[in-house]
C-alpha positions in Angstrom: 0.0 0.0 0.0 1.4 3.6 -0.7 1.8 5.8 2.1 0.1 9.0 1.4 3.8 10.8 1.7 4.7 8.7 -0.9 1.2 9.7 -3.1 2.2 13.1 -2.3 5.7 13.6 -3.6 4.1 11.4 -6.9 2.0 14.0 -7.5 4.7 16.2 -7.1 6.3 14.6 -9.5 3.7 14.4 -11.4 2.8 18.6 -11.8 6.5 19.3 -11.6 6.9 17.5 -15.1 3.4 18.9 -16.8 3.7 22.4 -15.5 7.8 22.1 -17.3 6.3 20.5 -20.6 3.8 23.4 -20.5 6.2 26.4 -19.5 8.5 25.2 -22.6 6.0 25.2 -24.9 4.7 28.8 -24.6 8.2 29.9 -24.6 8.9 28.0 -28.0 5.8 29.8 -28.6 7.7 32.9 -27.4 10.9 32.9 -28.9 10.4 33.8 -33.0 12.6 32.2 -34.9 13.0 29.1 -32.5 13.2 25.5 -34.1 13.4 22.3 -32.3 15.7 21.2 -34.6 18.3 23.6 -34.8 18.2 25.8 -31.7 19.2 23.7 -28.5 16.7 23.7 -25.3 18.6 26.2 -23.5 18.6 28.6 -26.4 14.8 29.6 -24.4 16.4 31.0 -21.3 17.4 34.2 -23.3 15.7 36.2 -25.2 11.8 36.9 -24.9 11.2 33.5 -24.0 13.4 33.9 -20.7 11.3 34.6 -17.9 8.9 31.8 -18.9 11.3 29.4 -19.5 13.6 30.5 -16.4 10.3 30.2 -14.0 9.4 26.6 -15.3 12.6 25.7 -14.7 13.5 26.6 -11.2 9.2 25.5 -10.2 10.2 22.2 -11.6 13.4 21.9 -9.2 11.6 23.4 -6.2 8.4 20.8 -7.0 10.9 18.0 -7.2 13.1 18.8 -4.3 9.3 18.9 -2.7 9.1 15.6 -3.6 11.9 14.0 -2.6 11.3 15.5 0.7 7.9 14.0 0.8 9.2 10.6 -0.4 9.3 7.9 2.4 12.3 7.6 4.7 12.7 3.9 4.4 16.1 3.0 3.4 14.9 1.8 -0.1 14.3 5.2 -0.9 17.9 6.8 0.1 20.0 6.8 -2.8 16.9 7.8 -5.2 16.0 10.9 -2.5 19.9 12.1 -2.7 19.8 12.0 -6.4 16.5 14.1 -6.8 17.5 16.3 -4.2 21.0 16.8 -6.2 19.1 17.2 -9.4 16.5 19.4 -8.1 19.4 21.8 -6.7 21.1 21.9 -10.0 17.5 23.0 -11.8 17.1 25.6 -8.9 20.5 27.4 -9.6 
């Protein structure tokens, strides 16, 4: 059974990811001349596209670092916490 912790940092998770797909499509939207193809990702944190872009970003490391707050203690989860901590920290700055 999943503790409702756990169900919380999945729907972390979860809105984390969908608000980021959602912030990066109105700032491809944004950013004239953008192509998927030849611009890279990061191309959308300048420009007018920035402050969209920039905000999705750092929501999406602050929702995950959320989450792996949230996810159980139990020693199954240790390694996979530490690493979505470390990852949220590197979206965050």
């Amino acid at each position: 059974m999943v503790n409702s912790r756990e169900r919380l940092a999945g729907i972390l998770f979860f809105v984390a990811v969908t608000q980021f797909i959602l912030g990066l499509t109105i700032a491809e939207a944004l950013y004239r001349g953008y192509s998927v193809s030849n611009n890279y990702v990061s191309d959308l944190g300048v420009g007018p596209s920035a402050v969209v872009f920039n905000s999705s970003v750092f929501i999406l490391g602050l929702l995950i670092a959320l989450g792996a707050f949230f996810l159980g203690k139990d020693s199954r989860f240790k390694t996979i916490r530490l690493l979505l901590f470390l990852m949220s920290m590197g979206f965050i700055l």
